[in-house]
ZAMARGU-4260 file (C-alpha; in steps of 0.2 Angstrom, whole numbers, plus 5000, padded with zeros to 4 digits):
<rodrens>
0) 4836/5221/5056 | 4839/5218/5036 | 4848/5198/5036 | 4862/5200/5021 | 4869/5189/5011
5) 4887/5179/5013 | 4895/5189/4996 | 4886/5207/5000 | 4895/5205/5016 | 4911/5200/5007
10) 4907/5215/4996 | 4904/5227/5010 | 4919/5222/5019 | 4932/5224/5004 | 4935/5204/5004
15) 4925/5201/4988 | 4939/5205/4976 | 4954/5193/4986 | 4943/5180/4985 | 4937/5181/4966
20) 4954/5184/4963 | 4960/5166/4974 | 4943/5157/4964 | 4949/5165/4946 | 4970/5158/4950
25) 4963/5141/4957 | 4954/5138/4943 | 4958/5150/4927 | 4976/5154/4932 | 4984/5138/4937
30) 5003/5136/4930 | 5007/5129/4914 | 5024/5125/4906 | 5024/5121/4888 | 5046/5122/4889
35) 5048/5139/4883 | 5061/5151/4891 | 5045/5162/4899 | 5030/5156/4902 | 5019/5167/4915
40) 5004/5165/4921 | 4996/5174/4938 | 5013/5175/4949 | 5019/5155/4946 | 5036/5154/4944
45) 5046/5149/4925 | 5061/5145/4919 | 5067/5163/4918 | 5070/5160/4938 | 5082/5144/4935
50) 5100/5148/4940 | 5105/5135/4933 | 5102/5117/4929 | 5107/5101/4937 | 5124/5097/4929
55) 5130/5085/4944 | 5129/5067/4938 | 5133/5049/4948 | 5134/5032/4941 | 5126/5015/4947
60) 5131/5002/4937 | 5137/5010/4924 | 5120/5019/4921 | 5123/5036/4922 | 5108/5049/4933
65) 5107/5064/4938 | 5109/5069/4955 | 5092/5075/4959 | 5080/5062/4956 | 5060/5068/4956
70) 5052/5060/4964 | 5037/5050/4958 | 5026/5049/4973 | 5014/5066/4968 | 5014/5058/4952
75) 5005/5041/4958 | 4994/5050/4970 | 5003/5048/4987 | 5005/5064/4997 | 5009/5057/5016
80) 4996/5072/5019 | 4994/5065/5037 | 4976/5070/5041 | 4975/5084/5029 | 4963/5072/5020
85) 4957/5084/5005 | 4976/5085/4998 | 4976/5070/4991 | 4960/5072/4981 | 4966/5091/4977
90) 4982/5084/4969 | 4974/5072/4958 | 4964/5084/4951 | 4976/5095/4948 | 4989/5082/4942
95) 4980/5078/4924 | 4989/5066/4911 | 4993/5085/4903 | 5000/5091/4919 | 5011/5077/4924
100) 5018/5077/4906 | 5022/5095/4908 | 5032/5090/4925 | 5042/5076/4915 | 5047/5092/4903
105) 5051/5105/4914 | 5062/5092/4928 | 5072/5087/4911 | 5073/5106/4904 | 5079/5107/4923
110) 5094/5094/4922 | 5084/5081/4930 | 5084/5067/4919 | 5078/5056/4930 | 5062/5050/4940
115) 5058/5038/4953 | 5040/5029/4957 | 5028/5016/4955 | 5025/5005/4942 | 5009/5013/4941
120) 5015/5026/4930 | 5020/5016/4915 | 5004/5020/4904 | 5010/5039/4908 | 5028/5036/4906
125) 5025/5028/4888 | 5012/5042/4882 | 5028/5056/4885 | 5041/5046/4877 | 5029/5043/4864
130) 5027/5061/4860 | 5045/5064/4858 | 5041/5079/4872 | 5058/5071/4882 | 5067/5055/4885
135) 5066/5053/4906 | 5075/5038/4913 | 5064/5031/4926 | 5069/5019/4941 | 5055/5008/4945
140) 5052/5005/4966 | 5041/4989/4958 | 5030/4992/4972 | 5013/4982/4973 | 5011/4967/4981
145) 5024/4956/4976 | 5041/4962/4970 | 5046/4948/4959 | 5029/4951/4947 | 5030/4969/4948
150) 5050/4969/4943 | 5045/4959/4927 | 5032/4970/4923 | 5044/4988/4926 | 5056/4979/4915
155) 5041/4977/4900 | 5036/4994/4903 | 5053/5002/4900 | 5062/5006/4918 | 5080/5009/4917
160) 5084/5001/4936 | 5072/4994/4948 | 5073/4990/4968 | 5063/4983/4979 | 5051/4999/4988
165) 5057/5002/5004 | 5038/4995/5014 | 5039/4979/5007 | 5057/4978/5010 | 5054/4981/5029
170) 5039/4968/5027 | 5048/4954/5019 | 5064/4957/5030 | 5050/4958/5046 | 5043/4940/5040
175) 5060/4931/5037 | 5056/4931/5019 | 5073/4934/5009 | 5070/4923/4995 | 5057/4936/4988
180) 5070/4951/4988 | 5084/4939/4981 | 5071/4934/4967 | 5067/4950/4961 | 5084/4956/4961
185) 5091/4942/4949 | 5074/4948/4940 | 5082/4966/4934 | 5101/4960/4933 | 5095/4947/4922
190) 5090/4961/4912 | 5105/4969/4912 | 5099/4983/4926 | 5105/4989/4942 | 5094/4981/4955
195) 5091/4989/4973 | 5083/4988/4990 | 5075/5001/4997 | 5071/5002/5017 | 5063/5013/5029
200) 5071/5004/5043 | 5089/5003/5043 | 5088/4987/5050 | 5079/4980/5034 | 5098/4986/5025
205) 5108/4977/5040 | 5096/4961/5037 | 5100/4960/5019 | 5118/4962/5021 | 5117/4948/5036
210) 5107/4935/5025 | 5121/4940/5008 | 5108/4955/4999 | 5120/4965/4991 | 5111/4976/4979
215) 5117/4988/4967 | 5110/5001/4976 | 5101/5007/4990 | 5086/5017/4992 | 5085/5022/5011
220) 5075/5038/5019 | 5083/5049/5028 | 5080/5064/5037 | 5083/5073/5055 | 5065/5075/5070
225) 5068/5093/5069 | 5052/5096/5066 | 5036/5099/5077 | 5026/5084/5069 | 5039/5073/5069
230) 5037/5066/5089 | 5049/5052/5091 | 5041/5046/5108 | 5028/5042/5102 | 5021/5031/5088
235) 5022/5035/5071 | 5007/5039/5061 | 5012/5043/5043 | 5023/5055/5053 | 5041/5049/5053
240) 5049/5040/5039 | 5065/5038/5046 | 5066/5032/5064 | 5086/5032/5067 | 5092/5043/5058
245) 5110/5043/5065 | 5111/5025/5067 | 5105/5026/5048 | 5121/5040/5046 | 5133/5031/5055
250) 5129/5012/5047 | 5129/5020/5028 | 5147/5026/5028 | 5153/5009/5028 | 5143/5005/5012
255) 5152/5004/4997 | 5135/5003/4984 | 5128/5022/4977 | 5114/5027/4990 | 5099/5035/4987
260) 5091/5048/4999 | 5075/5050/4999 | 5061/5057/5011 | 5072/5067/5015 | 5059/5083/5019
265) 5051/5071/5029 | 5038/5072/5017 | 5037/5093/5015 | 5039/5094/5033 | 5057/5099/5032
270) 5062/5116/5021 | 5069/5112/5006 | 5086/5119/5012 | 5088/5110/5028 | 5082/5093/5020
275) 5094/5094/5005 | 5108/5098/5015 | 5104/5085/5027 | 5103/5072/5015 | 5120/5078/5006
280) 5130/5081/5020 | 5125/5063/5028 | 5130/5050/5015 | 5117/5053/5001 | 5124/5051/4982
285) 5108/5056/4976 | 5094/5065/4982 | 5075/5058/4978 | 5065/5073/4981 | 5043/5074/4977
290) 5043/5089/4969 | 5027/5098/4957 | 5028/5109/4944 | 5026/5128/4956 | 5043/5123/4966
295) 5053/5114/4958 | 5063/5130/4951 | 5066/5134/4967 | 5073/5114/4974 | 5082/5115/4959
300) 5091/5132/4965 | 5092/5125/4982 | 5103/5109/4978 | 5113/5117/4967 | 5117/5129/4980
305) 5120/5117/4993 | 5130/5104/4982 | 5144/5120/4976 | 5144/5123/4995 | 5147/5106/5003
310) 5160/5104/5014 | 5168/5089/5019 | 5158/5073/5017 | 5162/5059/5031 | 5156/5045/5019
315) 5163/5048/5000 | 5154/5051/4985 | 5149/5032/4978 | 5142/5038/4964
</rodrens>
């Protein structure tokens, strides 16, 4: 029998022309916003499918953002892929200097003028406000190794607020550590900012408040298990974000500070529409959401949709 090749099977069977076509709009084809009303290429979406823009806006300390936060996590390289271990690597290459620029653009031409993140993206951050593309306000999580260094070094790189990131939170919290938290805090108001703390754990927030932490703002996950990876008898492994998530509900509606909800897709485990609603509905006066340039028309559409269609919140709007 005659041996033939990979492609003149793909040839014979008809499957040669889906997959140039899947190579060409990997690598030819891939989206590009330059923030005019229409631009197409391949099937990605534009502007031209942008309902609206964000218009809803809270306040936190005087300091005025809009309710949809981006998130900055995609941004500074961390997916919470799980074991899909090639996302991660995928993303960087497709997030270029160029490309994550482009996502600063559209989020603001999108009412979002807002982003949150690491301060790892400060030599970006500069290089767009620099180029007069947009003037994004960004919220440092002044994550890193030590909060109080990495507060004074968001401040020098032109963040508008600052927190301490919810991990390191639950680590200093875990270790007794509340002098680190208080320092960093006193860091940003001492430069005239809103200063946070963020958590994973809500008993990271009920710690604070115990030991006299009251921030400015918090920064808390939340979301619901009502998700097949989610598996709340057993450990979690990059899985769950939010462990108790009605304790979480229940504990917030007694805080008075603005609140910030974010993971709350469980890391894009959850459909935008149940998450956004889920974080709304539950307390949050902001919604943090991860979002890249190919669906964020769409996010935008969602929580529009669902903030013009909220019911009755149990815990008021802070912000």
């Amino acid at each position: 029998m005659k041996k033939i090749t990979r492609l003149q099977f793909l040839k014979a069977s008809g499957l040669a022309t889906a997959s140039l076509m899947l190579n060409e709009k990997a690598t030819a084809g891939s989206f590009h916003y330059s923030g005019e009303k229409t631009v197409v290429k391949n099937s990605s979406p534009d502007l031209g499918t942008l309902k609206s823009p964000v218009t809803a806006k809270g306040k936190i300390k005087g300091l005025e953002f809009s309710r949809l936060i981006l998130g900055g996590n995609p941004i500074g390289g961390w997916l919470h892929s799980r074991d899909l271990k090639y996302v991660g690597p995928l993303a960087k290459a497709y997030l270029t200097d160029e490309k994550k620029m482009e996502i600063f653009r559209m989020a603001e031409d999108c009412g979002i003028d807002t982003i949150l993140g690491h301060p790892i993206m400060i030599d970006i951050l500069n290089k767009y406000w620099s180029t007069g593309r947009g003037k994004i306000k960004w919220i440092s999580d002044c994550g890193g190794r030590d909060f109080v260094t990495a507060a004074q070094q968001s401040i020098d790189g032109g963040c508008m607020a600052g927190y301490c990131q919810g991990e390191n939170a639950d680590r200093y919290v875990a270790n007794g550590d509340f002098k680190t938290i208080e320092k960093g805090l006193d860091i940003l108001r001492k430069a005239g900012m809103p200063a946070g703390i963020g958590a994973h754990r809500i008993e990271t927030i009920k710690a604070c408040i115990e030991n006299g932490l009251i921030p400015d703002f918090w920064m808390k996950t939340l979301h619901h298990h009502n998700y097949w990876s989610a598996r709340p008898n057993e450990p979690a492994n990059d899985n769950r974000y939010c462990e108790k998530p009605e304790e979480t509900i229940a504990f917030m509606e007694s805080r008075p500070e603005p609140f910030i909800a974010f993971k709350v897709l469980a890391a894009g485990a959850i459909p935008p529409a149940d998450g956004i609603r889920y974080g709304l509905e539950n307390g949050g006066d902001f919604i943090c959401l991860g979002m890249f340039d190919f669906n964020m028309i769409e996010d935008v559409n969602i929580f529009n949709e669902t903030l013009a269609s909220l019911g009755h919140r149990k815990r008021p709007w802070q912000a």
